[in-house]
KOLGU-4560 file (N, C-alpha, C; in nm, 3 decimals, padded with zeros to 5 digits):
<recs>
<n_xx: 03.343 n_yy: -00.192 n_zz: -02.554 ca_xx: 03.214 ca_yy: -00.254 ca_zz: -02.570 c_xx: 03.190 c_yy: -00.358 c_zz: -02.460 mol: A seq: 1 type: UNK>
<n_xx: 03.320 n_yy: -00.422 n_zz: -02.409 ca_xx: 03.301 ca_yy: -00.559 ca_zz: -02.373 c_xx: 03.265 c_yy: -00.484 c_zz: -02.200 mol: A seq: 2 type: UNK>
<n_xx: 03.332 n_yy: -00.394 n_zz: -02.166 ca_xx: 03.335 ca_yy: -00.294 ca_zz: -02.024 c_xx: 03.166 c_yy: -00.264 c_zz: -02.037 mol: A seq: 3 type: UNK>
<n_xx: 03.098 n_yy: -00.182 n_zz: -02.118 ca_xx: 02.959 ca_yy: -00.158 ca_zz: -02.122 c_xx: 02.877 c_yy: -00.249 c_zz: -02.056 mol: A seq: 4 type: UNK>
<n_xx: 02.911 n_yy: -00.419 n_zz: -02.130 ca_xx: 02.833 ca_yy: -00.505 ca_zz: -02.071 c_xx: 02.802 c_yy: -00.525 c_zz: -01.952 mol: A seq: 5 type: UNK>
<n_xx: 02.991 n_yy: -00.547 n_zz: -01.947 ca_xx: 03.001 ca_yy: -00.595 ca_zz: -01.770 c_xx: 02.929 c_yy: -00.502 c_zz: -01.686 mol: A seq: 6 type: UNK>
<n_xx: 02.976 n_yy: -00.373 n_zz: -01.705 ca_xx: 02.915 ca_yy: -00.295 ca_zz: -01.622 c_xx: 02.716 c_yy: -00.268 c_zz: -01.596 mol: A seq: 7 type: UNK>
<n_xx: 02.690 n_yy: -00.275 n_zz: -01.728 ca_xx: 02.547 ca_yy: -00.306 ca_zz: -01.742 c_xx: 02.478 c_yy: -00.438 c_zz: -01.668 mol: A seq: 8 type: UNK>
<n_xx: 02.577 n_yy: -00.505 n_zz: -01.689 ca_xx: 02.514 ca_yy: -00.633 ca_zz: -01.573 c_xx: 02.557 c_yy: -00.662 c_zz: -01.447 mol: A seq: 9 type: UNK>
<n_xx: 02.652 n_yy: -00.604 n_zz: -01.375 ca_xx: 02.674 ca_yy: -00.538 ca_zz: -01.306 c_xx: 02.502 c_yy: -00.434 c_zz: -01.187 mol: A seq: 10 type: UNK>
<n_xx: 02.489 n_yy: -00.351 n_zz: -01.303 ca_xx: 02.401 ca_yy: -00.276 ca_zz: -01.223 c_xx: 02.263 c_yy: -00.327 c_zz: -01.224 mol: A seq: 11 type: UNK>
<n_xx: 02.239 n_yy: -00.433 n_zz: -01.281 ca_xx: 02.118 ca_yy: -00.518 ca_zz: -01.289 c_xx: 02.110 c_yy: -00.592 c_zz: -01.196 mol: A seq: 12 type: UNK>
<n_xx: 02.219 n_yy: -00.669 n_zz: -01.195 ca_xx: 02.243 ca_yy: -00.767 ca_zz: -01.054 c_xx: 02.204 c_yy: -00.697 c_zz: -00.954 mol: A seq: 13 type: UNK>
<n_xx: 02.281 n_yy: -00.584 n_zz: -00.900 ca_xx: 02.327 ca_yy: -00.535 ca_zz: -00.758 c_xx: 02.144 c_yy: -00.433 c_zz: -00.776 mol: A seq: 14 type: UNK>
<n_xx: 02.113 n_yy: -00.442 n_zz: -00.880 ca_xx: 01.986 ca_yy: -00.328 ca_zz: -00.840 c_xx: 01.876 c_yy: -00.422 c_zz: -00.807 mol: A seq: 15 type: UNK>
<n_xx: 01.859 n_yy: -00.519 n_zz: -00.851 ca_xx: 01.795 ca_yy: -00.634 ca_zz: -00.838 c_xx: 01.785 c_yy: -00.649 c_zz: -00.706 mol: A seq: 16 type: UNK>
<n_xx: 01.835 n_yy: -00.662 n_zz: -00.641 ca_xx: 01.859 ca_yy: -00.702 ca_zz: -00.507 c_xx: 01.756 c_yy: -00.575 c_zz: -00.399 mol: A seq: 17 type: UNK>
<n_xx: 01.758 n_yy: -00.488 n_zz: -00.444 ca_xx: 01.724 ca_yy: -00.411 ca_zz: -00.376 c_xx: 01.561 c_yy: -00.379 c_zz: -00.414 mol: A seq: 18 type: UNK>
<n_xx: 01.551 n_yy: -00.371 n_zz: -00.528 ca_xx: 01.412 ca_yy: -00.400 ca_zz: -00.607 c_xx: 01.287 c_yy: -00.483 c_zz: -00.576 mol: A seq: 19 type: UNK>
<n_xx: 01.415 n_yy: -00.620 n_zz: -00.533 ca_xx: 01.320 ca_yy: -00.713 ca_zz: -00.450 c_xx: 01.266 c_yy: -00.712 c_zz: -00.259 mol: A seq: 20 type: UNK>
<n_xx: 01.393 n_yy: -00.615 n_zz: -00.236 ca_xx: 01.367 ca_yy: -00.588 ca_zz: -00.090 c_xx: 01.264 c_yy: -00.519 c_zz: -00.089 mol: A seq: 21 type: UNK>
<n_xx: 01.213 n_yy: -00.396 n_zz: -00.137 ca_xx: 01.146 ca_yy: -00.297 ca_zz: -00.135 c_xx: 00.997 c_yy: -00.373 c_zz: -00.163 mol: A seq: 22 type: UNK>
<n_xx: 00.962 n_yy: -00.472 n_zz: -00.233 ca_xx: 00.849 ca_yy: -00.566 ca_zz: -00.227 c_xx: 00.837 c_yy: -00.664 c_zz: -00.097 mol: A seq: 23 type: UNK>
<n_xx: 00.902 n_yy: -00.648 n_zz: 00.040 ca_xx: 00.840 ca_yy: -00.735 ca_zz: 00.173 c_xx: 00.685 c_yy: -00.711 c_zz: 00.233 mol: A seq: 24 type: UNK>
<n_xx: 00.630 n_yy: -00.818 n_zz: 00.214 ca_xx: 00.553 ca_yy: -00.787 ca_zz: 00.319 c_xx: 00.554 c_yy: -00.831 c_zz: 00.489 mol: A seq: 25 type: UNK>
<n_xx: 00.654 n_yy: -00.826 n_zz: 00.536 ca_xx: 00.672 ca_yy: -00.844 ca_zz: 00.642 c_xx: 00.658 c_yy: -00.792 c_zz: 00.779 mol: A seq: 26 type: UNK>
<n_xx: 00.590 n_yy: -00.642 n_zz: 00.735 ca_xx: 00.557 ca_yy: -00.571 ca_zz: 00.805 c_xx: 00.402 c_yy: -00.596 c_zz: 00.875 mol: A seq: 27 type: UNK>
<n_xx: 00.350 n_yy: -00.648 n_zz: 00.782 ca_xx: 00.223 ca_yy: -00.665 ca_zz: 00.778 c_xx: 00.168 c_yy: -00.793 c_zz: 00.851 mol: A seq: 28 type: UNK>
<n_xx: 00.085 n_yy: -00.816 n_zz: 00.914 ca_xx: 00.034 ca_yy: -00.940 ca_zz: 00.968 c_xx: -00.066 c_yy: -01.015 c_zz: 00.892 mol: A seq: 29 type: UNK>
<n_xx: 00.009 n_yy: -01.129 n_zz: 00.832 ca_xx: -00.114 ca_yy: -01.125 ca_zz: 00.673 c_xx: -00.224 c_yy: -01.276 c_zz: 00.723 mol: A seq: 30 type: UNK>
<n_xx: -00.159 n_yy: -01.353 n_zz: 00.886 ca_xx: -00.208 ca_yy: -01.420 ca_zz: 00.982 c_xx: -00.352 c_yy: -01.358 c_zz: 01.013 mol: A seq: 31 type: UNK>
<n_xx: -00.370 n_yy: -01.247 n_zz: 01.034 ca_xx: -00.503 ca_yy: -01.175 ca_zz: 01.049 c_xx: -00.550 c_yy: -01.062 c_zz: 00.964 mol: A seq: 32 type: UNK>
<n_xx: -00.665 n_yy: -01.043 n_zz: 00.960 ca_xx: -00.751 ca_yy: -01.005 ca_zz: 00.860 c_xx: -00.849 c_yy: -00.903 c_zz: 00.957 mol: A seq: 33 type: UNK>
<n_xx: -00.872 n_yy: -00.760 n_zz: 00.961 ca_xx: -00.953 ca_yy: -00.703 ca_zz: 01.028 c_xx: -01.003 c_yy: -00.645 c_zz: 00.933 mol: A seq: 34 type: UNK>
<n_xx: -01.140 n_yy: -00.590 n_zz: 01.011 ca_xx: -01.272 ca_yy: -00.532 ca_zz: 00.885 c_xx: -01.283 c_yy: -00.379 c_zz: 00.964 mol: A seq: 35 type: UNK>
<n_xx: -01.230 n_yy: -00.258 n_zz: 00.839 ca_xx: -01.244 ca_yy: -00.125 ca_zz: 00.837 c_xx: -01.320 c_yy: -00.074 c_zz: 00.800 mol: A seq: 36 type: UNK>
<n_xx: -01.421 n_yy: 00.036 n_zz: 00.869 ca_xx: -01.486 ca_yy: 00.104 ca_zz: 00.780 c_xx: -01.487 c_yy: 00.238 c_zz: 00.804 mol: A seq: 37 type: UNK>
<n_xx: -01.461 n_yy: 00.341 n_zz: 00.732 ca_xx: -01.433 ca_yy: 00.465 ca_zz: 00.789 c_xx: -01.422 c_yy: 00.561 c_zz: 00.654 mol: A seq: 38 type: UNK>
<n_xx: -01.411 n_yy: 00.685 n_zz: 00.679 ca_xx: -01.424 ca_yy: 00.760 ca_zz: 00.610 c_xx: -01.259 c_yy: 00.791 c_zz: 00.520 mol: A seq: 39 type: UNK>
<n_xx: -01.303 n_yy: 00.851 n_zz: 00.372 ca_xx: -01.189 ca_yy: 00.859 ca_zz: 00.324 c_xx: -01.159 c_yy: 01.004 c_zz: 00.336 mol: A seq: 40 type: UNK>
<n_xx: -01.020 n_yy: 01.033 n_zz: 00.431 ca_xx: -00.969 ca_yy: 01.159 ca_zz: 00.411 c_xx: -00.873 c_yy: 01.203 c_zz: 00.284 mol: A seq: 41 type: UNK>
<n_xx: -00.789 n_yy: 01.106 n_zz: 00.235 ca_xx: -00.751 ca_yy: 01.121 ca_zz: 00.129 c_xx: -00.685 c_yy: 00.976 c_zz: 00.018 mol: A seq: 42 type: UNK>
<n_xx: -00.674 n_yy: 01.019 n_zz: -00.112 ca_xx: -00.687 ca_yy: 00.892 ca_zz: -00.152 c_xx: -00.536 c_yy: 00.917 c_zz: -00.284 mol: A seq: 43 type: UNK>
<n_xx: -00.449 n_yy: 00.886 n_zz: -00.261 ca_xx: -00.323 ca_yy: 00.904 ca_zz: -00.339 c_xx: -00.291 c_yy: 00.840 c_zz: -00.444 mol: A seq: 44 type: UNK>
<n_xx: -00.376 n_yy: 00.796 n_zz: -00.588 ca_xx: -00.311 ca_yy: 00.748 ca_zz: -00.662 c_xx: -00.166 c_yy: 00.758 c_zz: -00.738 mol: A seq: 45 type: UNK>
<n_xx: -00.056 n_yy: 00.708 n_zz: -00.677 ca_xx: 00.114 ca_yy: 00.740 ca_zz: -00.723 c_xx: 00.154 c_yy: 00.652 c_zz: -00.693 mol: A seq: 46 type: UNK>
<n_xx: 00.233 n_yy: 00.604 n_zz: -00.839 ca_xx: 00.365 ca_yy: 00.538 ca_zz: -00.752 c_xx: 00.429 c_yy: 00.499 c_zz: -00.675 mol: A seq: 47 type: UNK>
<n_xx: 00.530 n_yy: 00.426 n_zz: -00.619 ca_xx: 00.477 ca_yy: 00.272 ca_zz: -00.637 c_xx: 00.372 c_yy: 00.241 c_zz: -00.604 mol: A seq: 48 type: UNK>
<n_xx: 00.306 n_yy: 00.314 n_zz: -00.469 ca_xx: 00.224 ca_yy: 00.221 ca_zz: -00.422 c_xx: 00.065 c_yy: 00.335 c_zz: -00.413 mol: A seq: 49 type: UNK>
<n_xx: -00.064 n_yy: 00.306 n_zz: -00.408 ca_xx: -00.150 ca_yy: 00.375 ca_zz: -00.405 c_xx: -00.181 c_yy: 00.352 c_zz: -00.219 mol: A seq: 50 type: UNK>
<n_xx: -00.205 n_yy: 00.466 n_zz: -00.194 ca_xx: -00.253 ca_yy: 00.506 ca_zz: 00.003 c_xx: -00.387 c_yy: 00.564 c_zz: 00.021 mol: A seq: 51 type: UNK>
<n_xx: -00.472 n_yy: 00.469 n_zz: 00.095 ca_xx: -00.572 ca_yy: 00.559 ca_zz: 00.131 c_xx: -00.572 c_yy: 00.580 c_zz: 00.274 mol: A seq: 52 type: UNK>
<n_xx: -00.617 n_yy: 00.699 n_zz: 00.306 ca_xx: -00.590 ca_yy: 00.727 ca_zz: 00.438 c_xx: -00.755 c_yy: 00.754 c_zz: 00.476 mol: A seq: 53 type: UNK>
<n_xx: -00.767 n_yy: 00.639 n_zz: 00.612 ca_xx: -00.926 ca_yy: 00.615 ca_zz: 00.629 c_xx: -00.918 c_yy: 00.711 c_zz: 00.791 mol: A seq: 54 type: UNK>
<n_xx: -01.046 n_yy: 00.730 n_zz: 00.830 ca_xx: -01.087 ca_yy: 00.756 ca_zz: 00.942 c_xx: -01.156 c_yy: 00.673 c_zz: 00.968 mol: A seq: 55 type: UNK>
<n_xx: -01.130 n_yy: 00.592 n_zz: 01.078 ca_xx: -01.181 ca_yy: 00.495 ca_zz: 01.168 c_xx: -01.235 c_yy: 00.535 c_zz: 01.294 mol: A seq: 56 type: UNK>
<n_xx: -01.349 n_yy: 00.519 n_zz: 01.327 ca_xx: -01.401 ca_yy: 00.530 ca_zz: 01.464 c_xx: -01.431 c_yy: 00.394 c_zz: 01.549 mol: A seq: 57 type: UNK>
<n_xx: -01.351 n_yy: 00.396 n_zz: 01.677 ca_xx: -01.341 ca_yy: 00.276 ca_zz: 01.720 c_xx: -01.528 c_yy: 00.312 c_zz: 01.829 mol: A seq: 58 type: UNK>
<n_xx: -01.520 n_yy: 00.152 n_zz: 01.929 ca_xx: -01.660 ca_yy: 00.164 ca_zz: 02.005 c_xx: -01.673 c_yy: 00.268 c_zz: 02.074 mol: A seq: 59 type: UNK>
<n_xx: -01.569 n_yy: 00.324 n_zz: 02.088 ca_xx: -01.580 ca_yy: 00.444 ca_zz: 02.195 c_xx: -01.630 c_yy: 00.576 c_zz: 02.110 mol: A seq: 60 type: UNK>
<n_xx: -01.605 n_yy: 00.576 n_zz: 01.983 ca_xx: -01.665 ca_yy: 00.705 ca_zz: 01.887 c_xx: -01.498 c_yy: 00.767 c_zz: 01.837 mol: A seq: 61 type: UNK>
<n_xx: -01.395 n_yy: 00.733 n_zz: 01.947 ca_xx: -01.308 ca_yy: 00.814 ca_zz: 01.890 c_xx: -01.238 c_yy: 00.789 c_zz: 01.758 mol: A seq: 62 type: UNK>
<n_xx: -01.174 n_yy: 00.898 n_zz: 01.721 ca_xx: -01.132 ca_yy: 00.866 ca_zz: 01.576 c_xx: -00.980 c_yy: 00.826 c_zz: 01.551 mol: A seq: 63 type: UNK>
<n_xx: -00.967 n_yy: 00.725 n_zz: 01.453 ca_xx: -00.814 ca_yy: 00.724 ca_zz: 01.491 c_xx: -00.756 c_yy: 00.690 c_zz: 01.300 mol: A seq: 64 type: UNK>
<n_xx: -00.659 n_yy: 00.760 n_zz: 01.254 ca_xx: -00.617 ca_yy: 00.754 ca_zz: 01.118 c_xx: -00.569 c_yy: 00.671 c_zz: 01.058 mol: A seq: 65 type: UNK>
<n_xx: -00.581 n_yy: 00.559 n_zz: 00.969 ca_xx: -00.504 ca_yy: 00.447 ca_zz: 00.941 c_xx: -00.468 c_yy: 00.530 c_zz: 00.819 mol: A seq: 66 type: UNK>
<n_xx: -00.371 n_yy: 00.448 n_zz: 00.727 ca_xx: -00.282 ca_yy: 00.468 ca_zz: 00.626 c_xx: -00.331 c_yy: 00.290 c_zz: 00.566 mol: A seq: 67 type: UNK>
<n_xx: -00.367 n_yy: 00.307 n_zz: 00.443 ca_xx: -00.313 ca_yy: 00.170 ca_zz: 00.426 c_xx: -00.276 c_yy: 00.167 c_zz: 00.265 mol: A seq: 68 type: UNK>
<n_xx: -00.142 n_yy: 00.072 n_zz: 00.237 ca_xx: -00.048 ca_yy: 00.065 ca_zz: 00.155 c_xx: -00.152 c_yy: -00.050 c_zz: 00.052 mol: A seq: 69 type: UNK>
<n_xx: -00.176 n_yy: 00.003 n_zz: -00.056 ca_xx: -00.213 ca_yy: -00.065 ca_zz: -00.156 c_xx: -00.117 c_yy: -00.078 c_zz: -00.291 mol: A seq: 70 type: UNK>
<n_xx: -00.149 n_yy: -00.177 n_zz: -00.391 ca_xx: -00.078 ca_yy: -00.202 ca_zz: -00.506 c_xx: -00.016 c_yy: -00.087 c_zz: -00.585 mol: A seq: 71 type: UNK>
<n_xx: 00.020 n_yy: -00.118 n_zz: -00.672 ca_xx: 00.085 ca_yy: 00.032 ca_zz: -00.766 c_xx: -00.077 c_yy: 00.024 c_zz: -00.842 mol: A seq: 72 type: UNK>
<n_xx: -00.061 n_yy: 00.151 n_zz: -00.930 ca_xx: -00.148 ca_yy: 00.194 ca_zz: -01.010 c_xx: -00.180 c_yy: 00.070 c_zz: -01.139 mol: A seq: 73 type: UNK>
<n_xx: -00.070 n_yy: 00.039 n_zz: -01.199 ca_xx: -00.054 ca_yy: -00.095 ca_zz: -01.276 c_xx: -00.172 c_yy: -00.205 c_zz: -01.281 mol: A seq: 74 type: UNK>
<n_xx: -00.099 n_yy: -00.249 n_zz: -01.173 ca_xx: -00.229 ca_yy: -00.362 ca_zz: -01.089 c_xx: -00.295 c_yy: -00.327 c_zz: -01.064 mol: A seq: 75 type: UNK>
<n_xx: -00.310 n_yy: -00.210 n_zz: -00.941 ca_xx: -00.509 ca_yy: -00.224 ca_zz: -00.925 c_xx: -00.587 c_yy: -00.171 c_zz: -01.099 mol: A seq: 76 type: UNK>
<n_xx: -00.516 n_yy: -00.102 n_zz: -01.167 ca_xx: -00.586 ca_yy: -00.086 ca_zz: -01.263 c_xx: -00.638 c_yy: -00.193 c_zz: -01.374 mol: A seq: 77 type: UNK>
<n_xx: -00.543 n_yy: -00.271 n_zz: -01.373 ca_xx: -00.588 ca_yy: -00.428 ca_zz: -01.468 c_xx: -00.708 c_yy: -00.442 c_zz: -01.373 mol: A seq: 78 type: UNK>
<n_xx: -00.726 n_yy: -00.454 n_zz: -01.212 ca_xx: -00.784 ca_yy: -00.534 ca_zz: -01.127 c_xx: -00.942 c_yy: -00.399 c_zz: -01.159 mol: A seq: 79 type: UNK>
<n_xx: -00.929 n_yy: -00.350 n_zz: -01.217 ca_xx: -01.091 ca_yy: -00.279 ca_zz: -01.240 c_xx: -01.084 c_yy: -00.166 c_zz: -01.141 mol: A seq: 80 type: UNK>
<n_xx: -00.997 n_yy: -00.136 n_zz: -01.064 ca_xx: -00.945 ca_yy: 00.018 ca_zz: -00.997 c_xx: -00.907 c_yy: 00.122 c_zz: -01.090 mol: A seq: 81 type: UNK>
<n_xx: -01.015 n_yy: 00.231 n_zz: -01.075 ca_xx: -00.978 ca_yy: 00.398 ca_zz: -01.155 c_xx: -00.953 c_yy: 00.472 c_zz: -01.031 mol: A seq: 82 type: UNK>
<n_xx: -00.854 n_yy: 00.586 n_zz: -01.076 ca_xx: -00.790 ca_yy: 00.705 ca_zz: -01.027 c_xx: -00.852 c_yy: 00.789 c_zz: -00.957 mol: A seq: 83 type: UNK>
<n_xx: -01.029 n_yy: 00.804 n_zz: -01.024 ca_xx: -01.141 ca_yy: 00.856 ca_zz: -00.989 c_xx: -01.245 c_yy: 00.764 c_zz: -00.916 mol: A seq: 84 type: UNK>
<n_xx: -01.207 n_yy: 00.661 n_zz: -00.853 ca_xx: -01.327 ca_yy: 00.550 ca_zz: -00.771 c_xx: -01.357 c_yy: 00.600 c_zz: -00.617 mol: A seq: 85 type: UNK>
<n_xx: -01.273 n_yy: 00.675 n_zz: -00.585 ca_xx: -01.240 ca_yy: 00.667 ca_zz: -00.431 c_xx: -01.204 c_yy: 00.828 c_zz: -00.424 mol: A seq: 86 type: UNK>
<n_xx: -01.311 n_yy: 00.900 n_zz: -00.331 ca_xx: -01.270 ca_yy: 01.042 ca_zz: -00.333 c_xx: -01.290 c_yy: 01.063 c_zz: -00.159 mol: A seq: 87 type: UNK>
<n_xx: -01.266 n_yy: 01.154 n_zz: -00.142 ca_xx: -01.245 ca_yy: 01.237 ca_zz: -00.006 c_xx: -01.384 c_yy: 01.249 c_zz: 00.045 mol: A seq: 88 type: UNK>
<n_xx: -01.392 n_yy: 01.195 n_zz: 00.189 ca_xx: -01.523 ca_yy: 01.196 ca_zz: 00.273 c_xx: -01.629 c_yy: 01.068 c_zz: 00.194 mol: A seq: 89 type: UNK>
<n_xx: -01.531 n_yy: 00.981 n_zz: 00.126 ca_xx: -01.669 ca_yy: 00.851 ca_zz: 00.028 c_xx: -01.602 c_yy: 00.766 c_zz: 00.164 mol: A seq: 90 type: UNK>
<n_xx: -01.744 n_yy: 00.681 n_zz: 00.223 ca_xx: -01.761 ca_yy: 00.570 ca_zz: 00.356 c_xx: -01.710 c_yy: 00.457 c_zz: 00.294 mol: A seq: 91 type: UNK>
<n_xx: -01.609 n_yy: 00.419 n_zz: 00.342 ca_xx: -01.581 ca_yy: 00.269 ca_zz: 00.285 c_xx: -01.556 c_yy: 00.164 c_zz: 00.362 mol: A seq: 92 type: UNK>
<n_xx: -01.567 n_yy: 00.014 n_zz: 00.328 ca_xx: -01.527 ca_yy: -00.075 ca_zz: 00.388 c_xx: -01.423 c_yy: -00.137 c_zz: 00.356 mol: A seq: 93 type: UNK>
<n_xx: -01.328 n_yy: -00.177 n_zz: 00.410 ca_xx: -01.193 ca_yy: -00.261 ca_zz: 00.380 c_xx: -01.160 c_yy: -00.342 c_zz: 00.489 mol: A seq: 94 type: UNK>
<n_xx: -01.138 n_yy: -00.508 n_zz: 00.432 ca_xx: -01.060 ca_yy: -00.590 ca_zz: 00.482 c_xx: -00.936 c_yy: -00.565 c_zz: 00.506 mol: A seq: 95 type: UNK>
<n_xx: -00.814 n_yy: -00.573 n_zz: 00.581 ca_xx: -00.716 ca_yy: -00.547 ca_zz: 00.576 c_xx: -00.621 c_yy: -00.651 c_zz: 00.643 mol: A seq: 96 type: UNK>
<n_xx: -00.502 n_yy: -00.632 n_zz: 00.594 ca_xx: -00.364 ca_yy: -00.721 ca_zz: 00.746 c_xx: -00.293 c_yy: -00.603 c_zz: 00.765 mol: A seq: 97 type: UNK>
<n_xx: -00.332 n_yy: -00.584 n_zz: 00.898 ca_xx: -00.283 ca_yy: -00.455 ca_zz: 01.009 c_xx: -00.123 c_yy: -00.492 c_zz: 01.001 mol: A seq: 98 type: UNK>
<n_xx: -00.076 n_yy: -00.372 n_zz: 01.044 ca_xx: 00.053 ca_yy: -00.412 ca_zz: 01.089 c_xx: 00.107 c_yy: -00.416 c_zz: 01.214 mol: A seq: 99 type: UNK>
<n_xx: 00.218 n_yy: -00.510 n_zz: 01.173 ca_xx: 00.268 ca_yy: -00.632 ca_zz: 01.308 c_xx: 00.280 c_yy: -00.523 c_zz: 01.480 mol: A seq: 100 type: UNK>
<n_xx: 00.273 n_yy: -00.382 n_zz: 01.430 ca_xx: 00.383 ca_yy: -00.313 ca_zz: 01.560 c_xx: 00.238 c_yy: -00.253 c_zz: 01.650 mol: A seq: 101 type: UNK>
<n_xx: 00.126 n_yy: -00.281 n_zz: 01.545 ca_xx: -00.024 ca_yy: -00.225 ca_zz: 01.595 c_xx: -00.057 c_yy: -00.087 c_zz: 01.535 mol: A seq: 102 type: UNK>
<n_xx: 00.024 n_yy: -00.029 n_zz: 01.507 ca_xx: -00.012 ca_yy: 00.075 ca_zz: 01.431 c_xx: -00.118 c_yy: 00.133 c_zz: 01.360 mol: A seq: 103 type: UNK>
<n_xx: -00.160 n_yy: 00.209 n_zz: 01.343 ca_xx: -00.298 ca_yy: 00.200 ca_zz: 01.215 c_xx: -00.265 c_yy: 00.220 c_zz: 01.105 mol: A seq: 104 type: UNK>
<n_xx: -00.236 n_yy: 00.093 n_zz: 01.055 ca_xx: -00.189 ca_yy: 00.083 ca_zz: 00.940 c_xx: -00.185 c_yy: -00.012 c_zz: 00.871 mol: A seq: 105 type: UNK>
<n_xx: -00.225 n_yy: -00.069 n_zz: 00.757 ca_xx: -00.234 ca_yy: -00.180 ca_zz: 00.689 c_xx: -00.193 c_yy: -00.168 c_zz: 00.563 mol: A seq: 106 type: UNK>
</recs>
């Protein structure tokens, strides 16, 4: 019985650790704030995290694909986000913090 414990707390500790890594935002430049607006190619409500993937057209017209990493389903759903808000080819606008490497991605 007394082995169960240990071991049970054990894998709480050591999972813990990793649980919390996987929540950085450090990737992200949260110093700046840019304004997106582009079309939705697709919109992934799953686990952990929800992705919409925008089409952006910069001044030149060309098009270029961002990804951007939103909350789990959990949260945006308390926050008044449905599964069904956001569909394929709907124009949207989003604030974002790009990430640090320039990527299109927020």
């Amino acid at each position: 019985m007394k082995l169960r414990i240990f071991l049970a707390a054990c894998c709480l500790t050591f999972g813990a650790g990793s649980a919390l890594a996987h929540h950085s935002f450090a990737m992200f430049d949260r110093d700046h704030q840019i304004l997106l607006k582009g079309k939705v190619t697709e919109f992934d409500w799953q686990n952990p995290h929800i992705y919409i993937h925008l089409e952006v057209k910069d001044k030149d017209g060309k098009s270029k694909n961002w990804l951007i990493e939103c909350a789990n389903p959990g949260i945006l759903d308390r926050a008044g986000w449905k599964f069904n808000m956001i569909k394929k080819d709907d124009e949207i606008t989003l604030v974002v913090s790009p990430l640090r490497t320039g990527e299109p991605g927020a």
